[in-house]
C-alpha positions in Angstrom: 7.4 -20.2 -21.0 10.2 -18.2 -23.5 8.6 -14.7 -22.2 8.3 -15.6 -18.7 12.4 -16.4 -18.8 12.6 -13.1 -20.6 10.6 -11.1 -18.3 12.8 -12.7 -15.4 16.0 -12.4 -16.9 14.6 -8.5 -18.0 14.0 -7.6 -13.9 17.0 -8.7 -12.3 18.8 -7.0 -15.3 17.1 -3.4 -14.5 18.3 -4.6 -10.9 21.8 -4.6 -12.3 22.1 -1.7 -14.4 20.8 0.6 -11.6 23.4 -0.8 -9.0 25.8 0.1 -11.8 24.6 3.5 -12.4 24.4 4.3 -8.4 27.7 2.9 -7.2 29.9 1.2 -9.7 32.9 1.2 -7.4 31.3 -0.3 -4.4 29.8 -2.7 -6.9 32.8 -3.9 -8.3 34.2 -4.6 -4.9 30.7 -6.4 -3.4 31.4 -8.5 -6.9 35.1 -9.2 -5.8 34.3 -9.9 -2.3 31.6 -12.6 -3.4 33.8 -13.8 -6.3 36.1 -14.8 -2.9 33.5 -15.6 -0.5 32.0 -18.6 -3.3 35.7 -19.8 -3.7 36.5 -19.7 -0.1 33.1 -21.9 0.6 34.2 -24.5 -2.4 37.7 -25.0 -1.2 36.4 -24.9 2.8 33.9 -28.1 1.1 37.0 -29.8 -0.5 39.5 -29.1 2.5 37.0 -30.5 5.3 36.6 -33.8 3.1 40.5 -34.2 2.4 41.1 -32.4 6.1 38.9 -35.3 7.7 40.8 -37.9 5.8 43.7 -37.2 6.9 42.8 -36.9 10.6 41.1 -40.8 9.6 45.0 -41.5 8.0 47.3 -40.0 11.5 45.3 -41.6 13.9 44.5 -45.2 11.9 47.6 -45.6 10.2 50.0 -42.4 12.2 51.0 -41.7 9.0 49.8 -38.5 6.8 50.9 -35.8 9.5 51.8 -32.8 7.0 49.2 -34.1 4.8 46.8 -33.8 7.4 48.8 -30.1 8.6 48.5 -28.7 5.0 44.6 -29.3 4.7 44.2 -27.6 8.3 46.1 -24.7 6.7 43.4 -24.3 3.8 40.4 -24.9 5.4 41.7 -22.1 8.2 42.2 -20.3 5.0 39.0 -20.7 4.1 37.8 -19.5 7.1 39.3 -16.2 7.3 38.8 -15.2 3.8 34.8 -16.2 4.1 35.0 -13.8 7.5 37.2 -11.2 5.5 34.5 -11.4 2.6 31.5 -10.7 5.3 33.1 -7.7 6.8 33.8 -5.8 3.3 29.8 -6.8 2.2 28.8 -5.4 6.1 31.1 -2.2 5.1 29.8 -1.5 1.0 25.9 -3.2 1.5 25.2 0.4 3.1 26.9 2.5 0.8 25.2 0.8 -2.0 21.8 0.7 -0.3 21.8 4.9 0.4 22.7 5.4 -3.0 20.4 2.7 -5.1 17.5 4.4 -2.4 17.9 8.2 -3.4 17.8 6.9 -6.9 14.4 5.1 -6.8 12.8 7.9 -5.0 14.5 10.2 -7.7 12.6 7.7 -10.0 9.6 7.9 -8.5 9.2 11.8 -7.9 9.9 12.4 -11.3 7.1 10.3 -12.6 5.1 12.1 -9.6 6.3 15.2 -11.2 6.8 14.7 -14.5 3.2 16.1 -15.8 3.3 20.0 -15.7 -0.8 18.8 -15.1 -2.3 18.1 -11.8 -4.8 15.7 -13.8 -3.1 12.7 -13.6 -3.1 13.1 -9.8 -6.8 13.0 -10.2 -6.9 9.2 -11.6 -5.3 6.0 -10.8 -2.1 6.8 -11.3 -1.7 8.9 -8.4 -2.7 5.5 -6.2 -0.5 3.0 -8.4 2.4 5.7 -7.7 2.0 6.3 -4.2 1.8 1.9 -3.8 5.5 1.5 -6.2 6.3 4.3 -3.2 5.2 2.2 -0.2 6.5 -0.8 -2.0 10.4 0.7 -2.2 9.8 1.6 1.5 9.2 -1.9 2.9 11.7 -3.9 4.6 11.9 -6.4 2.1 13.5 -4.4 -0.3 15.8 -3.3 1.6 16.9 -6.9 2.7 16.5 -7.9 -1.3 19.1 -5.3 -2.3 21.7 -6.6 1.1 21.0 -10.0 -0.3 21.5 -9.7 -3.9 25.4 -10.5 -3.4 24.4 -13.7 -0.9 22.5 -14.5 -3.7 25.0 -14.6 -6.1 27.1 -15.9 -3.9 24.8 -18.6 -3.3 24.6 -19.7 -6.9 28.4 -20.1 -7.2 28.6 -22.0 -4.8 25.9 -24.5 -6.4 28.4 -24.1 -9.8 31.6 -24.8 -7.8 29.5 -28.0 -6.5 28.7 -29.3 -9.7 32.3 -29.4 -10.7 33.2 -31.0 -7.8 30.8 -33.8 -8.1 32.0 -34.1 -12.0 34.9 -36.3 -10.3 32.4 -39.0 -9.0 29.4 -38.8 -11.4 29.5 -36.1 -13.8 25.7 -36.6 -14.7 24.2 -36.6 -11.0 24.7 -33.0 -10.0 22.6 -31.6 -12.7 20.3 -33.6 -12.2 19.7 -32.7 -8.8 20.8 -29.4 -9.3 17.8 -29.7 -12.4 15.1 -30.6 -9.3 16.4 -27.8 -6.5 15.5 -25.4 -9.9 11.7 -27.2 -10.4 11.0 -26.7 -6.9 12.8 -22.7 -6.8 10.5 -22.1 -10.1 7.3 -23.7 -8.4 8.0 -21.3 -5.0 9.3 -18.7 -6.1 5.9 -18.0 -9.2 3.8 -18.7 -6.1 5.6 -16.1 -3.9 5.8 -13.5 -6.8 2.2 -13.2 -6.9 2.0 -13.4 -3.3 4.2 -10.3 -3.2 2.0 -8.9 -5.9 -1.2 -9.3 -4.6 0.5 -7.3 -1.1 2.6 -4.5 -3.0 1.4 -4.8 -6.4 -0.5 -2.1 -8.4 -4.2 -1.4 -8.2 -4.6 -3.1 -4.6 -8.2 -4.5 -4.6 -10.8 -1.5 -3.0 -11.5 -4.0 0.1 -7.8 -3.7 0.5 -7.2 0.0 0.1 -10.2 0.6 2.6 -9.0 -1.5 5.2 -5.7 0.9 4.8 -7.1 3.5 5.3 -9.5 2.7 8.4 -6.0 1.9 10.1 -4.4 5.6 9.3 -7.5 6.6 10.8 -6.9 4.7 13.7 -3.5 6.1 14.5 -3.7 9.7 12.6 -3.5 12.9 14.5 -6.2 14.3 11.8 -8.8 12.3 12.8 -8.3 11.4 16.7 -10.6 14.3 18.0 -13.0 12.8 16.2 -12.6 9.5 16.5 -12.5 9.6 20.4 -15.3 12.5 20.8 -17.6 10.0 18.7 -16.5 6.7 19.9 -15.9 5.3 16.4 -12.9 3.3 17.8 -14.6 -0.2 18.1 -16.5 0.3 15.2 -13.3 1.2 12.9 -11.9 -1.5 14.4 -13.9 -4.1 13.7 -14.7 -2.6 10.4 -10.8 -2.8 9.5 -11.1 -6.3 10.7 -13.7 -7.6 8.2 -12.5 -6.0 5.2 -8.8 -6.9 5.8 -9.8 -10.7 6.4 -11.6 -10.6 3.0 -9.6 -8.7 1.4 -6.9 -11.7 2.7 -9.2 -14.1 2.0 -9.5 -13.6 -1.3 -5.8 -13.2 -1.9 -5.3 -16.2 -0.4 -7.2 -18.2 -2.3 -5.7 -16.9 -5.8 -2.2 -17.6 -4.3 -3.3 -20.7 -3.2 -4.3 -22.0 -6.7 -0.3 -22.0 -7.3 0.7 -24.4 -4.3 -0.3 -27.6 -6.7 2.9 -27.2 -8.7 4.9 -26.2 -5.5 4.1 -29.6 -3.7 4.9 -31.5 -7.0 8.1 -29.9 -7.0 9.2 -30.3 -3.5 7.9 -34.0 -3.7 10.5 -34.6 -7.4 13.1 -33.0 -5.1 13.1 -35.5 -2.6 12.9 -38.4 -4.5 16.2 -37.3 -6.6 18.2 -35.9 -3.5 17.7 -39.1 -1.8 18.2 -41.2 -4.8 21.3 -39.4 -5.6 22.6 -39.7 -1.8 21.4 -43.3 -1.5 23.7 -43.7 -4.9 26.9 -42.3 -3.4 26.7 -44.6 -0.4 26.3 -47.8 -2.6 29.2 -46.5 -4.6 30.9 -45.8 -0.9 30.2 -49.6 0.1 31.4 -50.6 -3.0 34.7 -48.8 -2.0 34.6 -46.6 -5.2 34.2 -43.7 -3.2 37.2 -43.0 -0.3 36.2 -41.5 3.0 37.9 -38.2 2.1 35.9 -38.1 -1.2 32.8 -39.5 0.1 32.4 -36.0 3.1 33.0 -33.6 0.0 30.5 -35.3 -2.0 27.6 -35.3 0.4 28.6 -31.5 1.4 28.6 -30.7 -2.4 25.0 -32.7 -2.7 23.1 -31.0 0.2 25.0 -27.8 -1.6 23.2 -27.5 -4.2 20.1 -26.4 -2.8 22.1 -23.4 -4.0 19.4 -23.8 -7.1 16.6 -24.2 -5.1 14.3 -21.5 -3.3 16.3 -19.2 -0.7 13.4 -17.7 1.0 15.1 -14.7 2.6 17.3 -13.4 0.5 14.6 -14.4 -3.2 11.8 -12.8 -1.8 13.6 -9.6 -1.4 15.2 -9.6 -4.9 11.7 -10.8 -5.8 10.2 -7.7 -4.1 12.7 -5.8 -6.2 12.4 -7.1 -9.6 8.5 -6.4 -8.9 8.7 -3.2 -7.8 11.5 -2.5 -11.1 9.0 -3.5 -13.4 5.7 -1.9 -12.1 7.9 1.6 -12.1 9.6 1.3 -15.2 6.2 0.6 -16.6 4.4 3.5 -15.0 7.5 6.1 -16.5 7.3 4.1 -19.9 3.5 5.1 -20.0 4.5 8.4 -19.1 7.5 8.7 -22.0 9.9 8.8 -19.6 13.4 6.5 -19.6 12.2 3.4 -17.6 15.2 3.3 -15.1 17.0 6.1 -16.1 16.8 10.0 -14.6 15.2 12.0 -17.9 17.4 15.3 -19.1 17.1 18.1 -16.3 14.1 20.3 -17.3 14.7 24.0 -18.6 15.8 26.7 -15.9 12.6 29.0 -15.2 12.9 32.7 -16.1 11.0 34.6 -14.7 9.2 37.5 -16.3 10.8 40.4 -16.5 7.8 42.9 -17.5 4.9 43.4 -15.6 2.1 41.1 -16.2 -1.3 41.1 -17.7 -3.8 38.1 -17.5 -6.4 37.0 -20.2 -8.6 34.1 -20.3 -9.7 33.4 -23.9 -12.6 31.5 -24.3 -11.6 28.7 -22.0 -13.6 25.6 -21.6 -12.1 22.9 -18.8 -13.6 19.9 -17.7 -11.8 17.8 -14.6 -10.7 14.1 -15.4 -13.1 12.6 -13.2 -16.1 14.6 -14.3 -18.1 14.7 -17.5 -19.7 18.0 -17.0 -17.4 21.1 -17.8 -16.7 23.3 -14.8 -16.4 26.3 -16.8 -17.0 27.0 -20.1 -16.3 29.6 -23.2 -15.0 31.7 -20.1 -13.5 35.7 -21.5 -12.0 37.5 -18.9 -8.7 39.9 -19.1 -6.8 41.8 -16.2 -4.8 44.6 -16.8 -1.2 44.3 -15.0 -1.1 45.9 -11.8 -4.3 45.4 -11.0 -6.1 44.4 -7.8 -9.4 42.0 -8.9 -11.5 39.8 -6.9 -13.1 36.9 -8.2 -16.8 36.0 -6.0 -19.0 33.3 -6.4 -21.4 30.6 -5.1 -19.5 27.6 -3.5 -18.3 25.1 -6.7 -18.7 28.1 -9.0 -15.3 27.4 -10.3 -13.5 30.0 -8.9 -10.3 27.8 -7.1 -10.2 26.2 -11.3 -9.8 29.8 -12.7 -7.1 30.2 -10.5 -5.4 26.4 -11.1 -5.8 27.2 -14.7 -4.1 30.8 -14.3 -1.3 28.8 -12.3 -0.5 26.9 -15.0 -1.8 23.3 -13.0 -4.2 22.1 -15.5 -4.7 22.5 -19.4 -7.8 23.7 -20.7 -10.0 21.9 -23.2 -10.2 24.7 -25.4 -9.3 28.1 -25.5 -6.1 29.7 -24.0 -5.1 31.3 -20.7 -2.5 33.9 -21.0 0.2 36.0 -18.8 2.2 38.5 -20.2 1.1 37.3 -23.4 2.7 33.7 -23.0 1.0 30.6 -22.7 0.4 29.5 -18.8 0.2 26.1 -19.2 3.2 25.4 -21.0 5.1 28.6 -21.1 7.7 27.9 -17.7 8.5 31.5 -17.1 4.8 32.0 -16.6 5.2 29.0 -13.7 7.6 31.3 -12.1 5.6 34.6 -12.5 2.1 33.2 -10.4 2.2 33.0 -6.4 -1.0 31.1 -5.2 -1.7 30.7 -1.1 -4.3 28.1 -1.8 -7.7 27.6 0.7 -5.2 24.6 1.6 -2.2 25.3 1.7 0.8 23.4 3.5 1.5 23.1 6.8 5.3 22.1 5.9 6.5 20.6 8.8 9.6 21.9 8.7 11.3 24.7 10.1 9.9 28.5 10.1 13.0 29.4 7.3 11.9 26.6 5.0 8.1 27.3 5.6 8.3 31.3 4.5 11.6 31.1 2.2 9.9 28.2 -0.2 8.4 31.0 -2.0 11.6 32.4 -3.0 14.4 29.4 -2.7 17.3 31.1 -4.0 16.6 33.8 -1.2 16.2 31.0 1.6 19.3 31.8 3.4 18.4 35.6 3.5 17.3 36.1 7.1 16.5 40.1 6.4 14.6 38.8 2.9 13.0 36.5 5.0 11.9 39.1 7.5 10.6 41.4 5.6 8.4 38.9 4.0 6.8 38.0 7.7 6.8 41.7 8.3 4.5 42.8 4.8 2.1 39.4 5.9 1.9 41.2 9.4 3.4 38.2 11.3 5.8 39.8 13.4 3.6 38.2 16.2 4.8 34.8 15.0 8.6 35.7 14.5 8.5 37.3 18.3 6.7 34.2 19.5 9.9 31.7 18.5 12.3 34.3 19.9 13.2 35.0 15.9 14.5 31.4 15.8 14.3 30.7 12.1 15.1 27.0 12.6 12.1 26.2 15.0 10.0 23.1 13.6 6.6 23.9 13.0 5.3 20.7 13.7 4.9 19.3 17.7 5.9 15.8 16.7 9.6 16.8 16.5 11.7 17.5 19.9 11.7 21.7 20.3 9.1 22.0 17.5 5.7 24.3 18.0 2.6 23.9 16.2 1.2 27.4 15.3 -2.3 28.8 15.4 -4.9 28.7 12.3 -4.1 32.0 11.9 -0.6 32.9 12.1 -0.4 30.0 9.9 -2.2 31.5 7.5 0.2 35.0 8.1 3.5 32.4 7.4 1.5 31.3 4.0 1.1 34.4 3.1 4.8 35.4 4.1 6.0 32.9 1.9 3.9 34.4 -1.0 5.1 37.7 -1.1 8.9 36.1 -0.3 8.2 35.3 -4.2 6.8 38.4 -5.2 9.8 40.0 -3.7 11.6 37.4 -5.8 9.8 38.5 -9.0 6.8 36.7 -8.9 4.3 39.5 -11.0 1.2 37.6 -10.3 -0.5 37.5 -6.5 -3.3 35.3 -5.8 -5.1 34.6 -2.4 -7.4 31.9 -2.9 -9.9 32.0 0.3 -6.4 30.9 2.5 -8.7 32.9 5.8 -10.9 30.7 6.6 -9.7 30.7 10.0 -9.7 34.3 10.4 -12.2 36.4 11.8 -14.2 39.1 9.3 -12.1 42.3 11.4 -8.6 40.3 10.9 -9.6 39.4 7.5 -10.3 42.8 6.4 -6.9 43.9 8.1 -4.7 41.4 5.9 -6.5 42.5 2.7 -6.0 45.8 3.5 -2.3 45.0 4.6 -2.1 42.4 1.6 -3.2 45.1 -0.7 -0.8 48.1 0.5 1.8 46.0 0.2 1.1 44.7 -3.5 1.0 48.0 -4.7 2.1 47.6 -8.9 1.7 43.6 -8.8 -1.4 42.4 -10.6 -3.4 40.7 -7.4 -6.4 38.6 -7.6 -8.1 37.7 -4.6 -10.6 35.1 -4.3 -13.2 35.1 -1.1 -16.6 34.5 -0.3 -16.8 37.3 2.6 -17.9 40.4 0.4 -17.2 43.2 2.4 -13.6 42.5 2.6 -13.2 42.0 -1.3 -15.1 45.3 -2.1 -11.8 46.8 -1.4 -10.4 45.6 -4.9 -10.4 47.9 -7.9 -12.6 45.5 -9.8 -15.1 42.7 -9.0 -16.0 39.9 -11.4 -19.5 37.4 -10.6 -18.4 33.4 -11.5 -21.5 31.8 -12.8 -21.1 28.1 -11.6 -24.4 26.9 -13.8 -23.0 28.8 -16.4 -19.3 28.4 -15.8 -18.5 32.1 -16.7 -18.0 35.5 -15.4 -21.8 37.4 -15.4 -21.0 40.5 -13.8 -17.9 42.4 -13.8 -17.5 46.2 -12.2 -16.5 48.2 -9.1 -18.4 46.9 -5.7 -20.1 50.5 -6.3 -21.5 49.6 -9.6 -22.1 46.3 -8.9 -24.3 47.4 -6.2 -25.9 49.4 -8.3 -26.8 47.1 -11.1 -29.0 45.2 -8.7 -28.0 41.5 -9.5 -26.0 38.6 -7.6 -23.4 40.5 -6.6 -25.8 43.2 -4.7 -28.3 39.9 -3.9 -25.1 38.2 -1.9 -23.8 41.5 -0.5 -27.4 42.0 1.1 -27.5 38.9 2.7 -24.4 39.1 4.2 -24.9 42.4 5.2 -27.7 41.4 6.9 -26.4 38.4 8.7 -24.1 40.6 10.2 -26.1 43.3 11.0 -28.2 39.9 13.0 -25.0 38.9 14.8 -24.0 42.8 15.4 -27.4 43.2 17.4 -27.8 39.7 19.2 -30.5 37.9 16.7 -30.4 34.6 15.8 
């Protein structure tokens, strides 16, 4: 019981200290303004009690007239300051809200971000994060944070009620105000793990599928398929029976917690109607005036103040949940629970040119037990153009996430310039990767090329020659130059682009970082979508334009790679390099480079002269 009241007090704390940190002034006046929206309510109780005596008093007795004036003049009071009090909460509630917002999604993206490693994206973690993500985005978070001064509000008012009633019988309000808490305690466990069970961590996998057969449903990914193969009634109805047992058995562990919550509401009534049934004996007794006996009974049904408010608890509810699952996801990760961690350390980038060795690297993936490569030994000299060729899953896109600097090895070391590329952040800022999938940012054609060189963003002529060296003039002259045009149809005046001039814009932004002093080029298969002639071209073009940078090229179309100074052969059953030359001596030495290279050859020579 001790812990739970800990862990309670704990969450709404957290809640407090970030509206501190985000906006203390419009705090401070939310505070103020609900400070004089609980005293307006209490003395509007009091002066409708004392106001309706009086009225009793002019029009029984016609005596009492300024009496009766004077309690007019508060409870009008009253009025205006509780409409006042609104109006400055409807004017700070928004300032707050945009603030305390950008700093939970600070929060989050830095745990997102906070591993130099994409291996914690490869676990659970990357789900539990994107759910605390989901979880800040609902509605009821955003009405929890609005609320959290009507809450407060709400529970002076319940304090303001207790003193009143201390005139008539000092021991009655807390003990109804004792029963409203039972019952709140009783709801509000059973909502908690309602709201966990919905938004908490680690959704159950009946759950999480049922999620995702409904993006399906709606996604512009999947439609083709999903109309072309009619899988519409049968996503449908699959989304329906694992979402109603996926309920189901939420339900039914919620459900286990309404026992206590009837018990409650049932103590409730008894002592709210034995306390009400007390005042009017003490009322017929004449102990109790008329003027007395309206405040009382509005300062009884006010206490409910301590019971559950559904609204307004569910959303601090939803926050104090969400609080706690993300402070102890950045805890885990040795990061300040609810705090922003020190900015990390400006990247230099290198300033010499840069040569590449792989020491006898070993690397195995998260989710896998078998190692994708292992004692791997390969150097590159700076300035040189290499290409890396293999079977599908031979490990080539790992060499390249390990040169990058997005995963650590096992053993061994990986090396650029001599520094370390895992943790050494002026390598991070020496390697530009286009990836097989890279993003499709849709955002405009400036942001899209001039993320590869941010500081250069606004440079329209830096930018230009960047779309020029990836040959994508064609793209530029397509949007009439218009740097600002969306890439993305969903947005009004935006333009989707084809498979291959996106592709031209990935590379653009590439070589936007060489020609901000990246020293490191890699193309890692981004041409899928390109035929074997405009392949060729943008190696060719790729490679002119490189000239002095140390380029490595990955690709499983041979005769376009043969145009790099040296070849190397990834082994994926042995998870190292097996041949290493010039296409000419590779050829030559009669092994899997030369066995690939003929088969290709030969497929094309096939599709060249009509055969199937």
């Amino acid at each position: 019981m001790f812990s739970s009241v800990l862990d309670f007090v704990f969450r709404y704390r957290s809640h407090a200290r970030l509206l501190r940190q985000v906006a203390p002034g419009w705090s401070i006046v939310s505070l103020f303004a609900t400070l004089v929206g609980a005293g307006s309510s209490i003395m509007g109780m009091v002066a409708t009690g004392q106001l309706i005596g009086a009225l009793y008093a002019v029009f029984a007795h016609h005596t009492g007239t300024g009496t009766m004036w004077a309690w007019f003049a508060v409870f009008a009071a009253a009025t205006v300051l509780g409409q006042l009090q609104q109006a400055v909460l409807s004017m700070s509630n928004p300032r707050i809200w945009a603030r305390y917002r950008v700093r939970i999604n600070d929060l989050i993206v830095e745990a997102g971000l906070h591993s130099q490693s994409l291996a914690p994206l490869d676990t659970e973690f990357a789900g539990d994060l994107e759910n605390i993500a989901i979880s800040s985005r609902h509605w009821l978070f955003r009405f929890g944070l609005t609320g959290t001064w009507q809450m407060l509000q709400i529970r002076l008012i319940g304090l303001g009620s207790v003193i009143v009633l201390a005139g008539w019988r000092w021991w009655v309000p807390f003990v109804v105000a004792a029963a409203f808490l039972l019952s709140s305690r009783a709801m509000s466990h059973w909502i908690e793990d309602l709201l966990d069970a919905l938004f908490g961590n680690s959704p159950p996998m009946g759950r999480q599928r049922a999620d995702y057969l409904a993006k399906i449903m709606v996604s512009t990914w999947a439609a083709k398929e999903v109309r072309l193969f009619g899988m519409v009634s049968w996503l449908g109805e699959r989304y329906r029976v694992l979402w109603t047992q996926a309920a189901g058995r939420m339900w039914r562990g919620s459900n286990r917690r309404l026992r206590p919550t009837f018990l409650g509401v049932a103590v409730l009534l008894v002592v709210l109607g034995g306390a009400l049934a007390l005042l009017a004996h003490d009322a017929y007794r004449g102990r109790v005036g008329a003027s007395s006996l309206t405040t009382y009974v509005l300062a009884l049904l006010a206490l409910d103040a301590f019971g559950m408010q559904p609204d307004a608890q569910s959303g601090l509810l939803r926050i104090a949940g969400m609080l706690k699952q993300l402070g102890g996801t950045r805890t885990q990760l040795g990061l300040p629970p609810l705090s922003n961690a020190p900015e990390p350390p400006a990247r230099h980038p290198l300033e010499c040119v840069a040569d590449i060795e792989f020491d006898d690297v070993t690397f195995t993936y998260p989710t896998r037990s078998e190692p994708t490569l292992r004692r791997l030994n390969l150097y590159i000299p700076a300035g040189q153009s290499i290409a890396i060729v293999g079977v599908n899953g031979a490990g080539k896109s790992t060499l390249i996430k390990l040169l990058a600097g997005l995963y650590e090895t096992d053993s061994g070391t990986v090396h650029v310039a001599g520094k370390d590329a895992f943790s050494d952040a002026a390598v991070r800022g020496a390697v530009a990767v286009i990836f097989q999938d890279f993003v499709h940012y849709p955002l405009s054609l400036r942001d899209n090329v001039g993320f590869g060189a941010l500081e250069c963003r606004s440079d329209t002529a830096f930018l230009e020659r960047a779309m020029t060296d990836a040959a994508a003039s064609d793209v530029l002259a397509r949007l009439d130059r218009d740097w600002d045009t969306v890439l993305s149809p969903q947005y009004a005046g935006g333009t989707d682009l084809s498979g291959g001039q996106w592709q031209r814009v990935a590379l653009a932004r590439a070589l936007a970082a060489v020609g901000a002093g990246a020293r490191i080029l890699v193309l890692d298969e981004p041409t899928a979508a390109l035929d074997v002639r405009g392949e060729a071209e943008l190696f060719d073009r790729f490679l002119e334009v490189t000239h002095g940078v140390t380029t490595v090229l990955v690709s499983h179309r041979l005769a376009t790679v043969r145009r790099a100074e040296r070849i190397v052969v990834l082994d994926g059953a042995a998870g190292r390099i097996t041949e290493d030359g010039t296409h000419e001596e590779l050829l030559a030495r009669g092994g899997e480079y030369a066995t690939m290279f003929a088969l290709q050859a030969k497929r094309f020579a096939q599709a060249g002269t009509g055969e199937s």
